[in-house]
FILUMZA-27474 format. One line per field, with one value per atom (N, C-alpha, C): residue number from 0; atom name; x, y, z. Coordinates in Angstrom, 3 decimals. Layout:
N
marpa <- [NUM:...]
vose <- [CA:...]
X <- [X:...]
Y <- [Y:...]
Z <- [Z:...]
END
This chain:
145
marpa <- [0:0:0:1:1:1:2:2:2:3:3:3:4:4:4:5:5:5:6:6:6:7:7:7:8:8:8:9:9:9:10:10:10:11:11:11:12:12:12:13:13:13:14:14:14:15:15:15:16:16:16:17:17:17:18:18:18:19:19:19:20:20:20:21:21:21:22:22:22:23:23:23:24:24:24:25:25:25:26:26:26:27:27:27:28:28:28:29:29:29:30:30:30:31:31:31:32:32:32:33:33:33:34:34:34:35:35:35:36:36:36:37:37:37:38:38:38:39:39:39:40:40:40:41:41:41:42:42:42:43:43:43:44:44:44:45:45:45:46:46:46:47:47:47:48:48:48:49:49:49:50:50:50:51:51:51:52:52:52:53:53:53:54:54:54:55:55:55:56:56:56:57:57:57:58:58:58:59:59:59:60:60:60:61:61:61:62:62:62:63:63:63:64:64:64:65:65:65:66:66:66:67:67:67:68:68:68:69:69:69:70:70:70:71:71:71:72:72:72:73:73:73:74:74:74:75:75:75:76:76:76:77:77:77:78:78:78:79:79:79:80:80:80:81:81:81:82:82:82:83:83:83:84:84:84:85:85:85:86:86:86:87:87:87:88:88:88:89:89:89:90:90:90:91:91:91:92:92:92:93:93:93:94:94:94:95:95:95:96:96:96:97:97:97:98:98:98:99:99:99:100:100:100:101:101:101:102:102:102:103:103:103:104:104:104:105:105:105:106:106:106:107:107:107:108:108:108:109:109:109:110:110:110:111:111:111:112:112:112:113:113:113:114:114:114:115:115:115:116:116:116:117:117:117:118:118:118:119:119:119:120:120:120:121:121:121:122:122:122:123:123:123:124:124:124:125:125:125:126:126:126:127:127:127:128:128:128:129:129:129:130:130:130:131:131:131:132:132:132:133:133:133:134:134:134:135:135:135:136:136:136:137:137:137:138:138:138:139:139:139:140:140:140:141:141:141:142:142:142:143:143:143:144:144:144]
vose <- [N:CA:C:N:CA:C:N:CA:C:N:CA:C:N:CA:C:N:CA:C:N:CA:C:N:CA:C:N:CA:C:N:CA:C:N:CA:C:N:CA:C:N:CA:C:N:CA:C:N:CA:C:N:CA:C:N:CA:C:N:CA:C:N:CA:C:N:CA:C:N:CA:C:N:CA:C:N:CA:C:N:CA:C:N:CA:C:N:CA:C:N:CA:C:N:CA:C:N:CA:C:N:CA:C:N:CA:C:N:CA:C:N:CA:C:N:CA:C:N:CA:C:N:CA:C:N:CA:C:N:CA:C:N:CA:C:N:CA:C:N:CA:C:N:CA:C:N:CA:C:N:CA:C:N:CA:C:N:CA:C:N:CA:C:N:CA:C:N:CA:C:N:CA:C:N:CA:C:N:CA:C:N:CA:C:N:CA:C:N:CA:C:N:CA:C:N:CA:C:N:CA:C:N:CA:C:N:CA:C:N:CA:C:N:CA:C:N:CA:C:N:CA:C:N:CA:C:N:CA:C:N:CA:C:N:CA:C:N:CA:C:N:CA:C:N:CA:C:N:CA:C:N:CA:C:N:CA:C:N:CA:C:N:CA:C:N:CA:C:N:CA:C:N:CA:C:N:CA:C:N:CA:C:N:CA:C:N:CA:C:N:CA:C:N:CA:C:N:CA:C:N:CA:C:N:CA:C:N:CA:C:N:CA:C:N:CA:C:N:CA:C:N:CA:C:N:CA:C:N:CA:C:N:CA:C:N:CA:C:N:CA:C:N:CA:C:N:CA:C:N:CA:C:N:CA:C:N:CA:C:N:CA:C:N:CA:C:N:CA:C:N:CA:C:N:CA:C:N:CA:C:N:CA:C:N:CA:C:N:CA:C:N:CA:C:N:CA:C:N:CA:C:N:CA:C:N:CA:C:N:CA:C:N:CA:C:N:CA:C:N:CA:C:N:CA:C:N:CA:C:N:CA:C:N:CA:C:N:CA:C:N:CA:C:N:CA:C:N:CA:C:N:CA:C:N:CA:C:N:CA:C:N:CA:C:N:CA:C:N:CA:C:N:CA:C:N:CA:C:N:CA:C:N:CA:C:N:CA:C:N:CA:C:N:CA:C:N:CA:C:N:CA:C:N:CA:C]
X <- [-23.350:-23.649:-22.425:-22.469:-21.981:-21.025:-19.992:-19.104:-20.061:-20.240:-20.971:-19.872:-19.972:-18.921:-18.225:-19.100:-18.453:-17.200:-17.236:-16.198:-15.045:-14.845:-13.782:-13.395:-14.210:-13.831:-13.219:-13.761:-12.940:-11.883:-11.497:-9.874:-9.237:-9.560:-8.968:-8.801:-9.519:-9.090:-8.166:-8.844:-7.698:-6.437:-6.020:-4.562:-3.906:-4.614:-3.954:-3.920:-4.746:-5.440:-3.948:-3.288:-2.138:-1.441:-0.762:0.493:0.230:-1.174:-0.982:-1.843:-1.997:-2.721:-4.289:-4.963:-6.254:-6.490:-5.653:-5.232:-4.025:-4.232:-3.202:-2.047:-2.345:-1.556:-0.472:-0.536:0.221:1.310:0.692:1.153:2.360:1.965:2.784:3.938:3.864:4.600:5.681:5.719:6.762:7.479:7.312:7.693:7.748:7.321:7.812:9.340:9.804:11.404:12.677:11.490:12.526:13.171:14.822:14.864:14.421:14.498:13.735:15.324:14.311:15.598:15.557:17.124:17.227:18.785:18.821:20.109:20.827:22.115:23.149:22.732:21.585:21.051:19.918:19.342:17.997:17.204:17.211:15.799:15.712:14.674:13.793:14.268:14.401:14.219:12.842:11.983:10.453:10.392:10.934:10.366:11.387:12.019:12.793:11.995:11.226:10.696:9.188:8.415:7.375:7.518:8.777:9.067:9.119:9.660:9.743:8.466:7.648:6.141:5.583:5.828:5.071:5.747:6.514:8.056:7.388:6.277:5.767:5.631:5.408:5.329:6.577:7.616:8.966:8.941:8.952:8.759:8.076:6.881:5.919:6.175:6.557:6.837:8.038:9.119:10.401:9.750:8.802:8.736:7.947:7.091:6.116:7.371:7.480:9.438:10.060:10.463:11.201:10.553:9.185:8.064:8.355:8.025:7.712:9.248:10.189:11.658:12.037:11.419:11.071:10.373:9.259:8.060:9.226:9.946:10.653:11.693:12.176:13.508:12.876:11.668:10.499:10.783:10.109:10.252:10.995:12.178:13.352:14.180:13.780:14.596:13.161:11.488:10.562:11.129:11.583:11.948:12.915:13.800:15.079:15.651:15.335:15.335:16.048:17.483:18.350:18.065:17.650:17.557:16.078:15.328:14.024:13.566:13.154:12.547:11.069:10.370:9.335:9.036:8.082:7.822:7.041:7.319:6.662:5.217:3.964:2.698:2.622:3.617:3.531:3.761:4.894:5.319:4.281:3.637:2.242:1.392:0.665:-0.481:0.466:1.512:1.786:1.833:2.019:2.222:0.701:0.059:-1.683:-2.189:-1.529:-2.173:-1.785:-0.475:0.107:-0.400:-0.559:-1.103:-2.901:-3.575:-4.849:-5.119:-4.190:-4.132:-3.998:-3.292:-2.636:-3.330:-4.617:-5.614:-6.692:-6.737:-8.395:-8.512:-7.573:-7.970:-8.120:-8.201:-8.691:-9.484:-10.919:-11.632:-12.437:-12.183:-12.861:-12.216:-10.484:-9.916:-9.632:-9.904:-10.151:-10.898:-12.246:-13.627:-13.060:-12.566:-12.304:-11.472:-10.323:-9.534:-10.085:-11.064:-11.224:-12.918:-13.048:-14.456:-15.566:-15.291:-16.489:-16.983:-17.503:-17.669:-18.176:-16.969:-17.438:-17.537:-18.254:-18.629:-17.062:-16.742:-15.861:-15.794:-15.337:-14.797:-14.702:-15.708:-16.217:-14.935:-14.818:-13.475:-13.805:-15.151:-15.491:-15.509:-15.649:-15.395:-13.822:-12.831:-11.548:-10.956:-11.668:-10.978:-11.639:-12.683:-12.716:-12.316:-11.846:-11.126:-9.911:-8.954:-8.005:-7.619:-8.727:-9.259:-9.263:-10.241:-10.981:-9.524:-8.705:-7.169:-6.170:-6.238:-5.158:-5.389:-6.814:-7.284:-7.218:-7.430:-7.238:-6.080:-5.247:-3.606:-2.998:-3.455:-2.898:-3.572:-4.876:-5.289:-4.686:-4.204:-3.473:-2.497:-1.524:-0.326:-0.838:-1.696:-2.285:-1.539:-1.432:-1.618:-2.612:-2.991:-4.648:-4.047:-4.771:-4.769:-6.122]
Y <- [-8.234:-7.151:-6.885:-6.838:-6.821:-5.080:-4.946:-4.071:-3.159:-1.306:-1.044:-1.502:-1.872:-1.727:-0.251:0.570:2.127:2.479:1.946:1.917:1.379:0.128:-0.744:-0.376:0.117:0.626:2.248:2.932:3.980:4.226:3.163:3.064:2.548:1.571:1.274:1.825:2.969:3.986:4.972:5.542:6.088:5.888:4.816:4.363:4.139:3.888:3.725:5.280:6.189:7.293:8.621:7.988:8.411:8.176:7.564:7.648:7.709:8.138:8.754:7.425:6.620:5.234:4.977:4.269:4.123:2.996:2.435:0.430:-0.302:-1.284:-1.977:-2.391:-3.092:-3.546:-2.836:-0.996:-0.171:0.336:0.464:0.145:-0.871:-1.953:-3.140:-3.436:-2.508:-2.580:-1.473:-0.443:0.200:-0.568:-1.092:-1.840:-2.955:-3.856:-5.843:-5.722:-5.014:-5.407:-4.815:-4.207:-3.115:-4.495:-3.778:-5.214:-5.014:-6.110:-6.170:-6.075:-5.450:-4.830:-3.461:-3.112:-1.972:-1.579:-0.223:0.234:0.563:1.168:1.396:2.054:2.794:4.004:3.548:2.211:1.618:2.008:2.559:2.882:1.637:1.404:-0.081:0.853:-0.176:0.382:0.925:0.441:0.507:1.870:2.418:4.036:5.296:4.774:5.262:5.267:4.533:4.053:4.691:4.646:5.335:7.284:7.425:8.793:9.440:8.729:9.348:9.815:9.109:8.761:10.215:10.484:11.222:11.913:12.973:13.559:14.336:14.750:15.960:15.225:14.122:13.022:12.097:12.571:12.155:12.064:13.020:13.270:11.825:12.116:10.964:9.859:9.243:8.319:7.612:8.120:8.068:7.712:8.043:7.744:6.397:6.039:4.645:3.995:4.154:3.094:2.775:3.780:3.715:2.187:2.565:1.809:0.558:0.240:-1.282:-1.677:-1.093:-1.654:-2.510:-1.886:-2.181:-3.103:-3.386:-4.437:-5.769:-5.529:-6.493:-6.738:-5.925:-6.106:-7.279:-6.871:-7.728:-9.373:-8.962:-10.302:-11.681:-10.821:-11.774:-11.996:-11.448:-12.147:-12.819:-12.380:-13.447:-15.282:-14.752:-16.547:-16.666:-16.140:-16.497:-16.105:-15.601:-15.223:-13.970:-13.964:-12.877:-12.417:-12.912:-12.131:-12.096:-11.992:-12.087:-10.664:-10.467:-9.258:-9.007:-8.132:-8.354:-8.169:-8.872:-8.628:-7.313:-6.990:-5.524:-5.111:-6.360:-6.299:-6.966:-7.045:-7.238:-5.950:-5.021:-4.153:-2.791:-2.898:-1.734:-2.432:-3.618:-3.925:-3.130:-3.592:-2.568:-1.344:-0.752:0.517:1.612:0.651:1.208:1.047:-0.055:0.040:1.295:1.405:2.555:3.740:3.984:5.720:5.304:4.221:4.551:4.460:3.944:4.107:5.619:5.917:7.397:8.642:7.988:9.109:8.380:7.507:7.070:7.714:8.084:8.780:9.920:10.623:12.015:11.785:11.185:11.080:12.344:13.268:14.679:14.668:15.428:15.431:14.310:13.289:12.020:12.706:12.714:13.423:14.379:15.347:17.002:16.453:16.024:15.942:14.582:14.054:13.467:13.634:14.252:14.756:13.761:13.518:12.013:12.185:11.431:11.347:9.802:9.587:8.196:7.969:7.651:7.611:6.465:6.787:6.109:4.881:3.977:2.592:2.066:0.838:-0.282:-1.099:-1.974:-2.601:-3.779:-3.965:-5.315:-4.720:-3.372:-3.108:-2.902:-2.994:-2.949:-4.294:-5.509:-6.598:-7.515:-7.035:-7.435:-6.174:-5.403:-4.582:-5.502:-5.301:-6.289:-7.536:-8.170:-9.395:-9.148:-8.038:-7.976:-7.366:-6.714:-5.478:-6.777:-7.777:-8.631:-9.631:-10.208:-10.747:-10.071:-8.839:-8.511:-8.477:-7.724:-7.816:-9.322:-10.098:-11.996:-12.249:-11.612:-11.720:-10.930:-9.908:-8.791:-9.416:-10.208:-10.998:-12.180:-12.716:-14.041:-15.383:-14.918:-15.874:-16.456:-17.590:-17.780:-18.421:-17.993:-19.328:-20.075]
Z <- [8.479:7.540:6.667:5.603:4.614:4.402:4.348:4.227:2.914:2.722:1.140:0.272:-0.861:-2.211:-2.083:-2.423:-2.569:-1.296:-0.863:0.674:-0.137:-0.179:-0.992:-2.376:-3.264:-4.553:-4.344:-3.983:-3.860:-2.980:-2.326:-1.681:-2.825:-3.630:-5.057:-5.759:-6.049:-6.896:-6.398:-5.185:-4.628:-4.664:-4.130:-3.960:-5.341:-6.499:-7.369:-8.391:-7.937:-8.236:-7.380:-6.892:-5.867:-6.312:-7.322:-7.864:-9.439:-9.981:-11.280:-12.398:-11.991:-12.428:-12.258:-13.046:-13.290:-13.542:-13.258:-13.091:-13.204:-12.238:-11.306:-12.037:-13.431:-14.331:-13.943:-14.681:-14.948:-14.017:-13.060:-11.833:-11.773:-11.695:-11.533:-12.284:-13.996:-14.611:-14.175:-13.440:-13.006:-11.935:-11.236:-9.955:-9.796:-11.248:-11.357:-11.348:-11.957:-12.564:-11.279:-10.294:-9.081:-8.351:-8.324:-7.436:-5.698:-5.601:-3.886:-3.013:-1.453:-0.412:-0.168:-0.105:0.715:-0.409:-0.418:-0.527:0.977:0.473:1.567:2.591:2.224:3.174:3.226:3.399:4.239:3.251:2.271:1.873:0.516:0.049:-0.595:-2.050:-2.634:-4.170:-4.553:-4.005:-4.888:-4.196:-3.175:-2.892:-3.988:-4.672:-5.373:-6.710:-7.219:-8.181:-7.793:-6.528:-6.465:-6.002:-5.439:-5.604:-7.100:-7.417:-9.343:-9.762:-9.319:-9.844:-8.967:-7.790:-7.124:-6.009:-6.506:-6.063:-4.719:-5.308:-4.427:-2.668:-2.559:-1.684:-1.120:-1.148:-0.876:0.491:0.987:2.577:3.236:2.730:3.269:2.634:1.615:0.986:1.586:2.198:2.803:4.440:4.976:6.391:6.538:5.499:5.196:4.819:4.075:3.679:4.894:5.825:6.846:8.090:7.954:8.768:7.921:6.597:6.283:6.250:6.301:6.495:8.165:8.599:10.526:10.376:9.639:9.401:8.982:8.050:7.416:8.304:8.529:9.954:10.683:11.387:12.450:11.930:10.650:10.042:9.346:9.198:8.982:10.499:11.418:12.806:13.399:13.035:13.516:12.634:11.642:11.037:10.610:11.046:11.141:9.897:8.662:7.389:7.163:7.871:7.083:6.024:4.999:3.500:3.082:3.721:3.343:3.070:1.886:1.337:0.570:0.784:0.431:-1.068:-1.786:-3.429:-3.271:-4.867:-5.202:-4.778:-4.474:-4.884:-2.946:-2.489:-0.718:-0.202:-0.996:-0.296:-0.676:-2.160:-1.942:-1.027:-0.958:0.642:1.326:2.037:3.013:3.280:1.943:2.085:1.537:1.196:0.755:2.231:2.849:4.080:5.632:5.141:6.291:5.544:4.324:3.758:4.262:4.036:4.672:6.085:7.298:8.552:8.733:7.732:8.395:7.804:6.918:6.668:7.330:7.968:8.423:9.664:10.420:11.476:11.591:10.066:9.886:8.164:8.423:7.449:7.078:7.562:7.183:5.856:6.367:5.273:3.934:4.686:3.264:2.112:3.054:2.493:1.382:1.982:1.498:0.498:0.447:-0.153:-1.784:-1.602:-2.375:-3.212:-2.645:-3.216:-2.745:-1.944:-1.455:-0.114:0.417:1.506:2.194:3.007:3.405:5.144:5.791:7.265:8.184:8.852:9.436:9.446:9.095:9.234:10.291:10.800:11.958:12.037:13.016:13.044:12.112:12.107:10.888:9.399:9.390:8.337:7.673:8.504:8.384:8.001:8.799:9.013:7.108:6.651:5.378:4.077:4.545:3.607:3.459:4.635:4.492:3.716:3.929:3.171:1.473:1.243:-0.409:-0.686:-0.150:-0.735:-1.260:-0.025:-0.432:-1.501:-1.419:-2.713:-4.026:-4.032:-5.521:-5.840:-4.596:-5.082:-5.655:-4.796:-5.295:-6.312:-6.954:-8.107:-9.577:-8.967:-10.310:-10.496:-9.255:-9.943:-10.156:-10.499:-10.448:-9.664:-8.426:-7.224:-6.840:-6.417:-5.757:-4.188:-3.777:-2.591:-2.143]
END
């Protein structure tokens, strides 16, 4: 059974609907040129660049940073890759993905807070979100695989 559309499109809007944008392009154009990493004090350039965008959200924006920095830590000692840093359009999947973990387990307030209403998310319905989020993202930078 087939995931609805309205499920997948309005996390797309949402997330991009969250930092002030109404498409990805625009988006992308604040955060192509960020360089990739960490400053002195652990934190990523791109949360510096998406705080600007959405100050009121610092708090929370600073603790998802904190998380995909650990993600990346993980991952440059999983392959041996001291300097491995993630691109701009890796590090929103990640981070579209820790702000919707961390509202899916309170979809009331999703609801409330977005004027919608969508029924809780199946684990098959998770495992092709994943799927359709990362495809469009490798499609906005025009990656294919």
């Amino acid at each position: 059974m087939d995931m609805k559309p309205e499920k997948h499109l309005v996390l797309s809007r949402f997330f991009l609907n969250l930092f002030g944008f109404d498409d990805f392009n625009k988006l992308r154009e604040k955060l192509k040129d960020t360089q990739e990493g960490y400053d002195s004090t652990g934190r990523s350039y791109f949360v510096d660049v998406l705080i600007g965008l959405k100050s009121e959200w610092e708090d929370a924006l600073l603790g998802y940073d904190e998380a995909i920095r650990e993600y990346v830590e993980k991952l440059r000692r999983n392959r041996r890759q001291p300097n491995f840093n993630l691109k701009y359009f890796q590090y929103l999947a990640v981070l579209f993905s820790e702000i919707f973990l961390d509202r899916y387990y309170n979809v009331e307030k999703f609801n409330s807070e977005n004027r919608t209403k969508i029924n809780p998310f199946t684990e098959e319905d998770l495992k092709k979100l994943a799927s359709k989020h990362l495809t469009f993202l490798c499609r906005k930078v025009k990656l294919n695989f």
